[in-house]
C-alpha positions as a Python dict, from the first residue, in 0.01 Angstrom:
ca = {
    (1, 'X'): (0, 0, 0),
    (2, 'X'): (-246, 176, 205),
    (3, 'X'): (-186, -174, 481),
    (4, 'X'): (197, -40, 525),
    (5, 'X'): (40, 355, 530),
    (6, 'X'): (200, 444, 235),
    (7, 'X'): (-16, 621, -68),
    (8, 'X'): (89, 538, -418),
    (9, 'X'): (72, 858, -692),
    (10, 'X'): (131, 868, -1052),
    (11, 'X'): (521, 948, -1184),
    (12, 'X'): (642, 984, -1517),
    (13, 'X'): (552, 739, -1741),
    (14, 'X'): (880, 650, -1990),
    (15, 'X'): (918, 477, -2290),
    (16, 'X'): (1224, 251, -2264),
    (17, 'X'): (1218, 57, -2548),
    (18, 'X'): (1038, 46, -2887),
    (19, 'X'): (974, -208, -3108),
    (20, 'X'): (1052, -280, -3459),
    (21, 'X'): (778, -271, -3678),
    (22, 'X'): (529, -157, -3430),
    (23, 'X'): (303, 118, -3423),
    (24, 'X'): (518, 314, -3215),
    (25, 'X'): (830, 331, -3475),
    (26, 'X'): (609, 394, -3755),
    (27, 'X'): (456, 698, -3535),
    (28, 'X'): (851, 797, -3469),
    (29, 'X'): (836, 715, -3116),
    (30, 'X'): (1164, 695, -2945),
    (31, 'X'): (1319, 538, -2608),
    (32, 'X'): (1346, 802, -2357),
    (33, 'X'): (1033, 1021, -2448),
    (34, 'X'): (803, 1058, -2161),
    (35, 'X'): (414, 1008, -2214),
    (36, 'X'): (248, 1299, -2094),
    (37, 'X'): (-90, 1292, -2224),
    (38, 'X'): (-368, 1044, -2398),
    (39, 'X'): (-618, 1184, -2634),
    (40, 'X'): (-525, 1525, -2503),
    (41, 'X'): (-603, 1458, -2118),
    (42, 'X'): (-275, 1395, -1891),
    (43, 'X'): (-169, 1077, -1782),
    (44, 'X'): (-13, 960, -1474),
    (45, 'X'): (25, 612, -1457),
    (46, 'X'): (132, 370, -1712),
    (47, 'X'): (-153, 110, -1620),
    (48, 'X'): (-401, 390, -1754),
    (49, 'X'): (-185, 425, -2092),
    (50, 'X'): (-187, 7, -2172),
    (51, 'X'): (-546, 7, -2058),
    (52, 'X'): (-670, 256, -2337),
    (53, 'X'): (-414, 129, -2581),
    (54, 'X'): (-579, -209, -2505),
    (55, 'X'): (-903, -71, -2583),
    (56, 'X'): (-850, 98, -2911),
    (57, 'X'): (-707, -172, -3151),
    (58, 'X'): (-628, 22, -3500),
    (59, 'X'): (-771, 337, -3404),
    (60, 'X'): (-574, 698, -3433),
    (61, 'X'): (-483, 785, -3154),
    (62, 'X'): (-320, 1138, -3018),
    (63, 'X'): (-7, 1081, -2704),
    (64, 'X'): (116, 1393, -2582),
    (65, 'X'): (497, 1358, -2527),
    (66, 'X'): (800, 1521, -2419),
    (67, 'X'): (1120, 1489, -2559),
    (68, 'X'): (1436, 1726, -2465),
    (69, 'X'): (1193, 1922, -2264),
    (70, 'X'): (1005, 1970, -2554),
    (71, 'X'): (626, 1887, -2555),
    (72, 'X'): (512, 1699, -2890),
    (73, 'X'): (130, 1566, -2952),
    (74, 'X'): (246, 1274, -3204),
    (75, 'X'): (-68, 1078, -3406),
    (76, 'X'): (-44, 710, -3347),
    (77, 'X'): (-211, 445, -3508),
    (78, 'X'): (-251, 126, -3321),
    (79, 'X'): (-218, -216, -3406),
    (80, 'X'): (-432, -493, -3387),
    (81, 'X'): (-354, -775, -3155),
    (82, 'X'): (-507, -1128, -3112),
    (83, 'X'): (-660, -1218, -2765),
    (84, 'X'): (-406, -1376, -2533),
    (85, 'X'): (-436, -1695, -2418),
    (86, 'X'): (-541, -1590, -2081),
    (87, 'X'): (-839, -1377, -2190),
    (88, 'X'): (-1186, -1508, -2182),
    (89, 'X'): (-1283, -1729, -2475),
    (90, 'X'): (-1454, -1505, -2793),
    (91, 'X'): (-1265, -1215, -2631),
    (92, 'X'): (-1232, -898, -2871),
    (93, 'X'): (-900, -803, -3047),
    (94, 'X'): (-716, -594, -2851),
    (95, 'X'): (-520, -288, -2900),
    (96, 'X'): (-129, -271, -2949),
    (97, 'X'): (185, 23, -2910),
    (98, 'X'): (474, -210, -2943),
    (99, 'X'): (666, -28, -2660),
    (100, 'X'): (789, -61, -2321),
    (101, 'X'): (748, 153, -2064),
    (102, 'X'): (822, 216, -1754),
    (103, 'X'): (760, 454, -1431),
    (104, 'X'): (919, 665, -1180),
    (105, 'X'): (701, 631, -824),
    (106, 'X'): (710, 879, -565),
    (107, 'X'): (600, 754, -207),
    (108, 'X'): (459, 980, 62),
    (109, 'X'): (428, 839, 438),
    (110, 'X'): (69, 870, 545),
    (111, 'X'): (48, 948, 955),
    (112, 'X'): (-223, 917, 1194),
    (113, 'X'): (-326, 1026, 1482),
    (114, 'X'): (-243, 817, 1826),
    (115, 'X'): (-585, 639, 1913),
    (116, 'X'): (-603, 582, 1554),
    (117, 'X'): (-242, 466, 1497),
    (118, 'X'): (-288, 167, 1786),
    (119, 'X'): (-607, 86, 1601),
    (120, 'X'): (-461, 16, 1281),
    (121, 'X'): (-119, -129, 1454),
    (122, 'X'): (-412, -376, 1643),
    (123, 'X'): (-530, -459, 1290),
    (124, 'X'): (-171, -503, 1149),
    (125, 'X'): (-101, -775, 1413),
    (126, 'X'): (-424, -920, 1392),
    (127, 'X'): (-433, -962, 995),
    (128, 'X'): (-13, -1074, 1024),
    (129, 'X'): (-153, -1355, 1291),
    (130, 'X'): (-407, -1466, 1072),
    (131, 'X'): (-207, -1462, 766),
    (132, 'X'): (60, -1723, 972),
    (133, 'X'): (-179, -1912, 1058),
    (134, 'X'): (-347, -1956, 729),
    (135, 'X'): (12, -2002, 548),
    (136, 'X'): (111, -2273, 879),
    (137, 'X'): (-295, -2467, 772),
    (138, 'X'): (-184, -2445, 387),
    (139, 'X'): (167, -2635, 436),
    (140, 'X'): (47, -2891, 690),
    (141, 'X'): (-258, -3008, 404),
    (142, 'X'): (61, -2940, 103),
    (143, 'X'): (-106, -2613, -52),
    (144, 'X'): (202, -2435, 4),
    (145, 'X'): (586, -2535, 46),
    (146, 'X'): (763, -2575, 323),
    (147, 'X'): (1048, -2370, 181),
    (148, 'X'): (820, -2109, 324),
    (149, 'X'): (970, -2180, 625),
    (150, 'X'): (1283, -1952, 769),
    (151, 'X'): (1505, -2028, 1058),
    (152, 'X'): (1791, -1778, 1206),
    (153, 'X'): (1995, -1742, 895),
    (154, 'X'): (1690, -1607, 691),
    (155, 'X'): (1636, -1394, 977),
    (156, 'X'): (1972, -1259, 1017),
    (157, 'X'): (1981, -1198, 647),
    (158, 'X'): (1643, -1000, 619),
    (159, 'X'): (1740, -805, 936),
    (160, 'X'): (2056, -640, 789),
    (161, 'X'): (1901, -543, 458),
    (162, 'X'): (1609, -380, 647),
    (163, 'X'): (1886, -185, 885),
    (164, 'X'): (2021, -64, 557),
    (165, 'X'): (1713, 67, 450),
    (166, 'X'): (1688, 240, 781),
    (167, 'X'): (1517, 309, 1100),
    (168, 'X'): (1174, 263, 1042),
    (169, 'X'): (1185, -49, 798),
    (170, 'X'): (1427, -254, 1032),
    (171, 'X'): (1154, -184, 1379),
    (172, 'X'): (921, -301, 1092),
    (173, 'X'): (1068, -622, 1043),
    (174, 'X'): (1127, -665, 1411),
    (175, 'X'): (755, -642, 1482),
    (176, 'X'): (685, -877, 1186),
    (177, 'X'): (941, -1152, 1358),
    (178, 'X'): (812, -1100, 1720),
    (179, 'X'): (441, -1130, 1593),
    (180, 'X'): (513, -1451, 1396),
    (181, 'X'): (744, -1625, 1726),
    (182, 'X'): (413, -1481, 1918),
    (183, 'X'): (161, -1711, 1691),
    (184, 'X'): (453, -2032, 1665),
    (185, 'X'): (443, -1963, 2049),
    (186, 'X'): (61, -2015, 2113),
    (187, 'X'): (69, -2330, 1883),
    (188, 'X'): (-124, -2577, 2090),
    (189, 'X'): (175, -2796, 2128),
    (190, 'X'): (355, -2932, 2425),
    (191, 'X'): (635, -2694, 2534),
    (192, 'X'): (561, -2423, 2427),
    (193, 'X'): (331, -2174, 2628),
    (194, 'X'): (-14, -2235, 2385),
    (195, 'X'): (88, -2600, 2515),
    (196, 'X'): (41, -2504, 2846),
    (197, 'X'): (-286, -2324, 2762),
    (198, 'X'): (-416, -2655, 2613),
    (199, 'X'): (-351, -2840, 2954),
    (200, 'X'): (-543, -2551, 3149),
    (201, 'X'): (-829, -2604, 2898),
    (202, 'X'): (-857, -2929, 2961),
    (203, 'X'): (-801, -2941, 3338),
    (204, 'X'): (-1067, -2669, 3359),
    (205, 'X'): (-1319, -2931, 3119),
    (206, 'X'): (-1239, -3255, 3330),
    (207, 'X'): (-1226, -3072, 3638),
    (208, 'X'): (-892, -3265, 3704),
    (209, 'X'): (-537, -3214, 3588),
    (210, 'X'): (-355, -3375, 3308),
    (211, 'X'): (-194, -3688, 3444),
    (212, 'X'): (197, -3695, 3470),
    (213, 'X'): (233, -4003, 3255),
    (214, 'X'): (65, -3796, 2984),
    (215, 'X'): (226, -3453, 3022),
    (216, 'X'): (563, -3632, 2978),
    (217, 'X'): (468, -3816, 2657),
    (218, 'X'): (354, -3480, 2488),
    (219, 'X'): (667, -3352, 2622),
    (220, 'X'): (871, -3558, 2438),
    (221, 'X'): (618, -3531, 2102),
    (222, 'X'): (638, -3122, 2111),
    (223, 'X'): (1022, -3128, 2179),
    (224, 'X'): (1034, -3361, 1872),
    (225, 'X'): (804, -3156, 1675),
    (226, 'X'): (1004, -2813, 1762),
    (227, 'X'): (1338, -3020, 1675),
    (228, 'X'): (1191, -3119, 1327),
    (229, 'X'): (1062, -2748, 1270),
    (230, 'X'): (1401, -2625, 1352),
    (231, 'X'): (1564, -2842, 1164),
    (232, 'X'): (1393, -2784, 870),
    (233, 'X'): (1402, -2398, 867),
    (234, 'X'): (1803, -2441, 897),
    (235, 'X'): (1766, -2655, 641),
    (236, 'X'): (1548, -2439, 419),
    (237, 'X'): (1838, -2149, 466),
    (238, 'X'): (2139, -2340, 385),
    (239, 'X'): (1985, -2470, 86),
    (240, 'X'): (1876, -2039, 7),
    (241, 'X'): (2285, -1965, 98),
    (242, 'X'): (2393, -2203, -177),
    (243, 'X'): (2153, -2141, -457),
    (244, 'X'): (2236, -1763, -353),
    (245, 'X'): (2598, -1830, -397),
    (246, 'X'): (2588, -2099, -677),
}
């Protein structure tokens, strides 16, 4: 969160659903009631609440509540839970409410100052380019899909939802485009302007340019290699358009 300069705070935490059976019916728990407190301290965030639950199996427990603007301590007794199947092996019991819950999250836009700003935006780009680059690696050696890949339609797509959400997250979106076409643009293939690097590198290592014979071939290989990339990434959006609309 702190990446997109945004600052993540605690909101009400709401029970939305309780279980029969479980501790919280026998305690009288109901949907609705918002979980104010833990062993009398107050509680913010519902990660905290399922964390202590967690660590308290059977144990009497006090959750401060409020219900009809009403504030309620309620006793609760936990239940006992078997590990999970992803917890370490010999793990402990753990501790159970037998409700759902859920929580309300207020944003607030965290600003900087203008040197600072461009020194963050440098490290945005930077980590974006390196994160392309990584996902590009993973795909070519089959470590990641090649559904990953998006051609105009995605694009189109993604650029009118961001406009709805307004101003800011639609530039956003722009600048995460542009900075991927930027690092697809200095690929070291023929055609395309990190092509054109590659020849300079190597006329400035042989001391002579590439010959003609040579350039053309490439040529021909990046023009094929852009055609297949395009063709997948239209490819890769149809096939989103009808599994969107089937």
């Amino acid at each position: 969160m702190a990446t997109l300069g945004l600052s993540l705070k605690g909101g009400p935490v709401t029970i939305t659903e309780v279980l029969p059976g479980s501790a919280a019916e026998r305690a009288g728990l109901k949907s609705g009631d918002r979980v104010v407190a833990w062993q009398g301290k107050p509680l913010t965030q519902a990660a905290e609440l399922i964390k202590a639950v967690r660590a308290q199996p059977g144990q009497r427990v006090a959750l401060g509540i409020e219900r009809g603007g009403q504030r309620l301590d309620i006793p609760v007794t936990l239940d006992t839970a078997p590990p999970r199947d992803g917890d370490v092996p010999g793990a402990a019991p753990a501790g159970k409410l037998g409700a759902a819950l859920s929580q309300a999250v207020q944003m607030e836009t965290v600003r900087y100052a203008p040197v600072e700003a461009l020194s963050r935006a440098a490290g945005q780009v930077w980590n974006t380019s390196a994160l392309s680059l990584k996902l590009l690696g993973k795909m070519l050696i089959g470590q990641a899909s090649l559904q990953n890949l998006s051609g105009p339609l995605t694009v189109a797509d993604y650029a009118g939802r961001a406009a709805h959400l307004g101003l800011q997250a639609f530039v956003s979106f722009l600048a995460l485009v542009s900075v991927s076409l930027g690092v697809l643009n200095l690929l070291p293939i023929p055609v395309l302007d990190g092509g054109h690097l590659l020849y300079y590198c190597v006329e400035f290592l042989t001391g002579r340019p590439v010959p003609d014979h040579w350039q053309a071939m490439l040529q021909k290989v990046g023009i094929a290699c852009i055609l297949l990339l395009t063709s997948l990434a239209l490819f890769n959006d149809v096939s989103r358009m009808f599994l969107a609309n089937g």
